[in-house]
C-alpha positions as CSV (number, residue, x, y, z in Angstrom):
1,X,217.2,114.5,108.7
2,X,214.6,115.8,110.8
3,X,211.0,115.9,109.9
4,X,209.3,118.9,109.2
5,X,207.0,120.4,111.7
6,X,203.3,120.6,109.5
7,X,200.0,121.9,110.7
8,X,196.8,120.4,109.5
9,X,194.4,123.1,107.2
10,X,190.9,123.5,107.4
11,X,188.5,124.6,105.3
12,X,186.7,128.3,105.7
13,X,183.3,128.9,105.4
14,X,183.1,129.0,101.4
15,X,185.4,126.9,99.8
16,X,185.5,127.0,96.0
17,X,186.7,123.5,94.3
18,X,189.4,124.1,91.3
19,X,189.0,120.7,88.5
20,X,192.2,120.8,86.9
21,X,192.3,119.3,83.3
22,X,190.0,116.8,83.7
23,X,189.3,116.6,79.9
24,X,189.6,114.3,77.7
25,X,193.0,114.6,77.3
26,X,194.2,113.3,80.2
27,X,191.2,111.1,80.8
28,X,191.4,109.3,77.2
29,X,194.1,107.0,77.1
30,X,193.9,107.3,72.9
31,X,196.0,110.7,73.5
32,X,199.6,111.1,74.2
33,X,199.0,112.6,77.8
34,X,195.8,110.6,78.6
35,X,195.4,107.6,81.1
36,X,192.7,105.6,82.5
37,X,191.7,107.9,85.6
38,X,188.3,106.6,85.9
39,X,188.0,106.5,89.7
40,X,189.9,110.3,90.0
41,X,186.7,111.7,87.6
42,X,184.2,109.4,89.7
43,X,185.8,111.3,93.3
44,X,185.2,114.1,91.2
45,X,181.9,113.6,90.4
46,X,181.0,112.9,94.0
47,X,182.8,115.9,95.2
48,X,181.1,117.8,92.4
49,X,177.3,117.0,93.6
50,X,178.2,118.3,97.2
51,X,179.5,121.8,95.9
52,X,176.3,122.1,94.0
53,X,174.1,120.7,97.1
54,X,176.1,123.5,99.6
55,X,176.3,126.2,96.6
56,X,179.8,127.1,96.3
57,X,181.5,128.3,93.9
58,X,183.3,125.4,90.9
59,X,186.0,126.4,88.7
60,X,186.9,123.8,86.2
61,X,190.8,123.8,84.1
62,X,191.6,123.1,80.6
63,X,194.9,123.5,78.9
64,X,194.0,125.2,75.2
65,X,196.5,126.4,72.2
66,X,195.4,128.6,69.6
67,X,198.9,129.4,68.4
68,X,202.6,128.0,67.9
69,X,203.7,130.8,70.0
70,X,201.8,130.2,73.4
71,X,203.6,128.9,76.5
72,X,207.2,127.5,74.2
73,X,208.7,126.6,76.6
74,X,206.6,124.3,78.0
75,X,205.5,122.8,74.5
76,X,209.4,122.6,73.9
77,X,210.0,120.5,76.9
78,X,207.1,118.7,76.7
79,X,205.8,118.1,72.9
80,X,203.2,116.4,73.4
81,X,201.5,119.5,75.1
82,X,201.0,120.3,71.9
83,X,198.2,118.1,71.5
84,X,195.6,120.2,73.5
85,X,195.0,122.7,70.6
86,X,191.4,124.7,70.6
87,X,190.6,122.5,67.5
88,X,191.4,118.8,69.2
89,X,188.7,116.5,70.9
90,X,191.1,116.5,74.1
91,X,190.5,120.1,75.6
92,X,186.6,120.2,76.4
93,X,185.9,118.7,80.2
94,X,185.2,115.4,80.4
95,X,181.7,115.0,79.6
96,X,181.2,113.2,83.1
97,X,181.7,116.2,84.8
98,X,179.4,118.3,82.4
99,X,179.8,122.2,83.9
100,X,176.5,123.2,85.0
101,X,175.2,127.4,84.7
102,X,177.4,129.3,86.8
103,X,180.4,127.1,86.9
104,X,183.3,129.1,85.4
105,X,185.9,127.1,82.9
106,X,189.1,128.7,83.1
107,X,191.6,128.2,80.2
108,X,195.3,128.1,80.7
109,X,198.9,127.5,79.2
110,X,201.2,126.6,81.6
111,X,200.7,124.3,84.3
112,X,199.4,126.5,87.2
113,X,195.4,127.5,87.8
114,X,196.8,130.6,88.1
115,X,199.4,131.7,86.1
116,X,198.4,133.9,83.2
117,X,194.5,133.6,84.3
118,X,191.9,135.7,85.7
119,X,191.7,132.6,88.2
120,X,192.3,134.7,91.7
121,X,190.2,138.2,90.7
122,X,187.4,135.5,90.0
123,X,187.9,133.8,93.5
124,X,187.9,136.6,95.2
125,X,184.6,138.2,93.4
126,X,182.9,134.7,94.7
127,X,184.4,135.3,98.4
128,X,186.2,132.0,98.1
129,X,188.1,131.3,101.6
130,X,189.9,128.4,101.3
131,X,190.8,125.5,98.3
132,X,189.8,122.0,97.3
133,X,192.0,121.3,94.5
134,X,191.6,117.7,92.8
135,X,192.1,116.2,88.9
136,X,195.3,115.6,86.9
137,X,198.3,115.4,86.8
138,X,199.5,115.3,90.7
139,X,203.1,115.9,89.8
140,X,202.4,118.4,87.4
141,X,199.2,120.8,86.8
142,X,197.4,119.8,90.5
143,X,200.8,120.7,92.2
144,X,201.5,123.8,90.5
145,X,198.0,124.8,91.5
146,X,198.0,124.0,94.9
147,X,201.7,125.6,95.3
148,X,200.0,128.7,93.4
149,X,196.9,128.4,95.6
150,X,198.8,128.5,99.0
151,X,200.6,131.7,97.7
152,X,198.0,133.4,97.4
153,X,197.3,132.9,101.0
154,X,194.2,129.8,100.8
155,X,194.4,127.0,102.7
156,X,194.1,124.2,100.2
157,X,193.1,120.5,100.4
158,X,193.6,118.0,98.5
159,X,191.4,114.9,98.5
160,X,194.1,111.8,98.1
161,X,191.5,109.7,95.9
162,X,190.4,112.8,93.6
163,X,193.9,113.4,91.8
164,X,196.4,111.4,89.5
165,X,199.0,110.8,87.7
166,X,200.6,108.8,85.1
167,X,203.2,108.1,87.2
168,X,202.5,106.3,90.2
169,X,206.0,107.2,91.8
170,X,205.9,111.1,90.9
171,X,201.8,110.8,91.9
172,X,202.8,109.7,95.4
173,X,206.0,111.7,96.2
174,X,204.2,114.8,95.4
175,X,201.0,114.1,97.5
176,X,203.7,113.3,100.5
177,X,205.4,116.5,99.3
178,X,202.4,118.8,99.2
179,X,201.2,117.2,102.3
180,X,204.6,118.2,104.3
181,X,205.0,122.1,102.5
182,X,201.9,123.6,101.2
183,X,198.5,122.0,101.7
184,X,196.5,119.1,103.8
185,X,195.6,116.0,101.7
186,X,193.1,114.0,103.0
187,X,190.9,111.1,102.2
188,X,187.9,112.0,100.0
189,X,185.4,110.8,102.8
190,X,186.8,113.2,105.4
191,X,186.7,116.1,102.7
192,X,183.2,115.1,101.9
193,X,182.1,115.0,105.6
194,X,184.1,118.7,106.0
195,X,182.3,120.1,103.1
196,X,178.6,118.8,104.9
197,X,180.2,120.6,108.2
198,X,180.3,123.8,107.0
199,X,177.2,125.8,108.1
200,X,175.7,128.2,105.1
């Protein structure tokens, strides 16, 4: 089968970084979705301090239910789910990452950034330009938000070391995947070293 033919993205000239579920929940491996993703939330926290440095704009995920009703489907195919109610310890970000003043925390109930969230008006009242999407999982919320994130026409990145996944399998078909279709992964030096390039 023939490879596809995939062009390398770039970021604009203000990039806004989307944390996906970094929270306790999938960072704690005492709950049913959590794992040990201490070196995804320390990329994160090094990606984090050079957003702040350049000033641009950081949108943080969390996956919240307040109600049986809320996203069924997804609770029915995946129980566990469940376990992120507004009342749990597992649905605050991870206290590492601490949001500072200004940085918007975007709840959702499905898997995307996007779906069902005020996520692209509040992108484009910052001027965002372009994407760096990291946190958990790969397979799962990270994808769907990058997939959603190149549909509404941003280039996205994705720094390799920043996201995870339960699954190491699923974690790197999907980066290989998103690499080929929908976005540019790339180590988190080289992202790092972007991010500096960009004059403000």
């Amino acid at each position: 089968m023939a490879t596809l033919d995939s062009t390398d993205l770039s970021l604009g000239k203000k990039p806004a970084i989307i944390v996906v579920d970094i929270t306790p929940g999938f960072t704690n491996p005492e709950c049913s979705l959590g794992s040990n993703a201490d070196s995804v939330v320390e990329a994160n926290i090094a990606l984090l301090e050079v957003f702040r440095e350049r000033n641009f704009p950081i949108f943080y995920t969390t996956v919240v239910y307040r109600d049986a009703s809320e996203a069924r489907v997804f609770r029915e195919k995946i129980p566990c789910v469940s376990d992120l109610a507004a009342d749990s310890p597992w649905v605050d970000i991870d206290p590492r990452l601490e949001p500072q003043p200004g940085e918007v925390v975007v709840e959702k109930l499905w898997p995307s950034a996007f779906f069902g969230t005020a996520l692209a008006q509040q992108l484009r009242a910052v001027g965002a330009d372009s994407l760096v999407v990291t946190g958990l999982s790969t397979s799962g919320c990270v994808r769907a938000t990058v997939l959603d994130g190149m549909q509404h026409e941003y280039p996205v990145i994705v720094p390799r070391e920043a996201v995870g996944d339960r699954d190491a399998e699923a974690h790197a078909s999907n980066l290989r995947d998103m690499q080929l279709k929908i976005a540019s992964v790339k180590p988190l030096a080289e992202v790092i070293d972007e991010l500096n390039g960009i004059e403000v």
